[in-house]
Every structure is written in C-alpha cells, then in structure tokens.
C-alpha positions as CSV (number, residue, x, y, z in Angstrom):
1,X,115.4,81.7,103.0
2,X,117.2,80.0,100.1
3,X,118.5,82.0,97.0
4,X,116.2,81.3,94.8
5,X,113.4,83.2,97.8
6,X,115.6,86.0,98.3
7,X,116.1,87.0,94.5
8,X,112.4,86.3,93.9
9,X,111.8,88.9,96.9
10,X,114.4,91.4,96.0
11,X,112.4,91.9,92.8
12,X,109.5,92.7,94.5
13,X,111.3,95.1,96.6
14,X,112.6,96.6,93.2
15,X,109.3,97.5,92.5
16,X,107.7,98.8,95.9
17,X,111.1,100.9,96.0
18,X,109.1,103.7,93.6
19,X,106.8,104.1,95.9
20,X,109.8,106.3,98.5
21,X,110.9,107.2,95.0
22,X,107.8,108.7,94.4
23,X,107.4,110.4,97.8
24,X,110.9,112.3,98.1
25,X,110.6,113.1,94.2
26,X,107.1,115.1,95.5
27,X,108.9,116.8,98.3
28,X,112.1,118.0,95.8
29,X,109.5,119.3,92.9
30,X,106.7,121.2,95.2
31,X,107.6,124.5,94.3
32,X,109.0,123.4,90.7
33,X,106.2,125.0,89.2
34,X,106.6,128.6,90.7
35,X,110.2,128.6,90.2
36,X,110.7,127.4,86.6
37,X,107.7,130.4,85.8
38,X,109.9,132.6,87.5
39,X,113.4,131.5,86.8
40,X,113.1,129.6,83.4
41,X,114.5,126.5,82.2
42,X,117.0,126.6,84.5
43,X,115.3,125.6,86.8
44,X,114.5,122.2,85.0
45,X,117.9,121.0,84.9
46,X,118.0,121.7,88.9
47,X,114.9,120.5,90.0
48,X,115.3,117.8,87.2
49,X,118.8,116.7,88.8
50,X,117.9,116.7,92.2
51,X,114.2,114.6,91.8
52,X,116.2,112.2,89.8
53,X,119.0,111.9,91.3
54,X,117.2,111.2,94.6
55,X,115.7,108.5,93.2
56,X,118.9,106.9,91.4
57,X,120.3,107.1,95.1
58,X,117.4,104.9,96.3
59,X,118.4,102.5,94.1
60,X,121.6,102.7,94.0
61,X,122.0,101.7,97.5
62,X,119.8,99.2,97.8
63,X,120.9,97.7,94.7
64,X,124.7,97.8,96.0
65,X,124.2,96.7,99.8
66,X,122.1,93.4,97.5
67,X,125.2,92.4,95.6
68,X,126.9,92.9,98.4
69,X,125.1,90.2,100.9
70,X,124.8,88.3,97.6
71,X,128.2,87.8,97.1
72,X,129.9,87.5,100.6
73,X,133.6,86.1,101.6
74,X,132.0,83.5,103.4
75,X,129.5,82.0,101.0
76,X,132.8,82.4,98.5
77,X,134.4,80.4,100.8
78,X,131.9,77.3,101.7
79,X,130.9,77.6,97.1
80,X,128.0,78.6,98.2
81,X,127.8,82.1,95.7
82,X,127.0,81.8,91.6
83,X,127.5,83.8,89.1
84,X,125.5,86.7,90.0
85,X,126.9,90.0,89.1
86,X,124.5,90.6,86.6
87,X,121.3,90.3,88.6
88,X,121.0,93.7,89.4
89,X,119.8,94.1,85.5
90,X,116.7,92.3,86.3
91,X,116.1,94.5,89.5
92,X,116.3,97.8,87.4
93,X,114.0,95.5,84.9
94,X,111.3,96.1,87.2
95,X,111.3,99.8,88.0
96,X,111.9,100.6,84.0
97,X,108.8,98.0,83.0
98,X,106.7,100.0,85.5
99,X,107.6,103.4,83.9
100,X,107.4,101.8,80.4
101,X,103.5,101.2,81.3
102,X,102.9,104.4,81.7
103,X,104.9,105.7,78.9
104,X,102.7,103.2,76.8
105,X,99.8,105.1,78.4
106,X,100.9,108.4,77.1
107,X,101.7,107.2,73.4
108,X,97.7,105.6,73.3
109,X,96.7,108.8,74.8
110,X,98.5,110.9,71.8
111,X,98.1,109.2,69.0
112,X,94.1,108.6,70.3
113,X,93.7,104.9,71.3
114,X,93.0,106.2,74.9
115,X,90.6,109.1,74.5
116,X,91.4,110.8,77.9
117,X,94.6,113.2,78.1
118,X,96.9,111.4,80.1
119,X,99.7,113.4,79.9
120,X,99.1,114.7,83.6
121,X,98.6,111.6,84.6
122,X,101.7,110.3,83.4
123,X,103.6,113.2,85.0
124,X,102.1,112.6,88.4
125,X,102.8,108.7,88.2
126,X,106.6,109.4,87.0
127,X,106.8,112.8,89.8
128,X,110.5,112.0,89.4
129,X,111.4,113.0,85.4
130,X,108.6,115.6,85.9
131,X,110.7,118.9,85.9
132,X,112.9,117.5,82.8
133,X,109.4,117.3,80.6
134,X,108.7,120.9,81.1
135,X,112.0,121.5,78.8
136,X,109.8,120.4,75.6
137,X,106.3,120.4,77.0
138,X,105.9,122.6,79.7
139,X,102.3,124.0,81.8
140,X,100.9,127.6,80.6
141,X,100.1,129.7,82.7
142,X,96.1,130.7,83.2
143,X,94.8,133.9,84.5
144,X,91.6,133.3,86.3
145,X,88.6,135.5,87.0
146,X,89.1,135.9,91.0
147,X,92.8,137.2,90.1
148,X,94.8,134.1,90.9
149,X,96.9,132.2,88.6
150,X,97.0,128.5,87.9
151,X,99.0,126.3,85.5
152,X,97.7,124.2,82.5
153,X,99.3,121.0,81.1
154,X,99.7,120.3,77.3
155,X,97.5,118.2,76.0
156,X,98.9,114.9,75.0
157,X,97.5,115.1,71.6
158,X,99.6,118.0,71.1
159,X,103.1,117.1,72.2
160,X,106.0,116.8,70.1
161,X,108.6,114.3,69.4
162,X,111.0,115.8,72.0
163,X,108.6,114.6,74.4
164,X,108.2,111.4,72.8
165,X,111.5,110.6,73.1
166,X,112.6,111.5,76.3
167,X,109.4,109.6,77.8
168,X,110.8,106.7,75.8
169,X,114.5,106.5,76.9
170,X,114.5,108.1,81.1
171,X,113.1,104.8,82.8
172,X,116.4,103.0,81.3
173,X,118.0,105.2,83.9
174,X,116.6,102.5,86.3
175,X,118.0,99.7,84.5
176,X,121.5,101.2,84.6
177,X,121.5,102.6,87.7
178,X,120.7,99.1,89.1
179,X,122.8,97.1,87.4
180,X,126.3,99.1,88.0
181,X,125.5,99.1,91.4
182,X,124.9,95.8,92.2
183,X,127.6,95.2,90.1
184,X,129.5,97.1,91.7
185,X,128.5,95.9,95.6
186,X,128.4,91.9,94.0
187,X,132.3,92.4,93.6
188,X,133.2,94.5,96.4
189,X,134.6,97.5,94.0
190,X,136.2,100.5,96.2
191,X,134.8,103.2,94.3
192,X,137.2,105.3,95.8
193,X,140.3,103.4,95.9
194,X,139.1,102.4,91.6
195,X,138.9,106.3,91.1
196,X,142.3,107.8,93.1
197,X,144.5,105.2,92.3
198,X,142.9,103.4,89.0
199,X,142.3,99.7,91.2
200,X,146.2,99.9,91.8
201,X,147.1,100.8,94.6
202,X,150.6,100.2,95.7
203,X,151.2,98.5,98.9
C-alpha cells in the first residue's frame, strides 16, 4: 500500500473511530442521569470528564501509534518520509466535521428550519459531551401516573446561548486531540523524558 492509500485509509478510520467512541461513552454515562438528579452538577464535570476523556484516549492513541509508523527511522533513512507532522489535523478534521453535522442539526432545529426537536437526538449521536450539556440544559424530571419517574429533555427551541456555544466549540476537541498526538508520535517525542527533564536530559 503506497502513502497516498494509507493516508486516504487512515481518514476513514478517523471517522469509524466514533463509532467505539460512541460505545464506551454509553457504558461511562448509563447511570448519569440518576446520579446528576441525585448528586448535582457535580456529577457533570465527572461523568463529563470520564465520557470525554475516554474518547480523546481513542484518539489519541491511534492518532500517535499513525505518526509514528508514518515517520519511521528507516523510511528516514532510505528519504522515503515527507513532511508529515501536521497530518494528524486532517484526521481530527473528520471526527469534528461529523459532530459539526449534528451541531448544524440542532441550530435548524432551534431556530425552526427543522420542525422536529432534535436536541435529543443530538445528545444521543454526540453520547460523549452528553453529561457536560446538562450544565446549561439539563432533563426535568416527570412524575408519572403509575408512581415511577422519568426524565424530560429541553426542547431545542428553548435552549439558551450557553448551550449554543458549547455545542459549537467541543467537537474541536477532536481536532486537537489528533493533531498533538500525531504530532507528537510523527517525531518520536518522549512525553515523559519532555516533562521531567524539559527535552534535556543530561547524558
């Protein structure tokens, strides 16, 4: 497979890369709900951290071990390697256009281009940033008439410009995420060595 292939095929991966994303966000935020009722806002930040976070890991790793095989010793040697270090933007390019489609979604469904309340769709599509919208638009809670509780979402229509903009700016996580670590895999950085002893080490 020559270079051009594998870049075209590591974007692809970029994107079917939500899809674990996804899953392991759904395990992390099952019993958000109950908790952040229970516990408060709190419970936003932790739940919020951990989704998130999971996912940035996905990412991260596959983005670094990329820049890594990208940019080996050998291919250095035989001239083989270009100047790729930057690459890893357009990975994260692919993750953050996905999430920007359904942000889109949820700024038609508020301001009433799409006539259907999205905003529970959008929060099931992007499971990962879902505990960190309940800080400006979270569920209510419904009593119903067997006894039982359930949870209600805003209605898109009726969320505020906290929401907006925190819709608007979490997929660039992806971008960055990906680009610092295939960045940081393309050029072989020792994370650890760069943060104990500032790159310079004495031998």
């Amino acid at each position: 497979m020559n270079k051009t292939q594998n870049k075209a095929l590591l974007l692809v991966k970029a994107g079917l890369w939500l899809i674990p994303c996804w899953l392991a966000s759904f395990v992390i935020v099952t019993f958000f709900a109950t908790l952040y009722f229970k516990y408060g806002t709190v419970m936003c930040f932790l739940f919020g951290f951990c989704s998130l976070g999971a996912t940035l890991c996905i990412y991260a790793d596959v983005c670094h071990k990329a820049g890594g095989r990208m940019n080996t010793k050998s291919m250095k040697i035989m001239g083989e390697n270009k100047n790729d270090q930057h690459f890893g933007a357009l990975m994260g390019a692919v993750p953050t256009g996905i999430n920007y489609i359904f942000v889109i979604i949820l700024y038609l469904s508020k301001f009433g281009i799409i006539k259907a309340d999205m905003f529970g769709v959008y929060k099931t599509l992007t499971l990962y940033f879902m505990p960190f919208t309940y800080i400006f638009a979270p569920n209510t809670l419904v009593y119903l008439d067997n006894g039982l509780v359930d949870t209600k979402n805003i209605p898109a229509c009726d969320l505020g410009p906290g929401m907006l903009i925190l819709a608007l700016i979490m997929p660039l996580c992806f971008l960055v995420t990906c680009w610092a670590a295939f960045y940081i895999g393309y050029n072989h950085i020792d994370m650890k060595e760069l943060i104990l002893y500032g790159g310079k080490r004495e031998k």
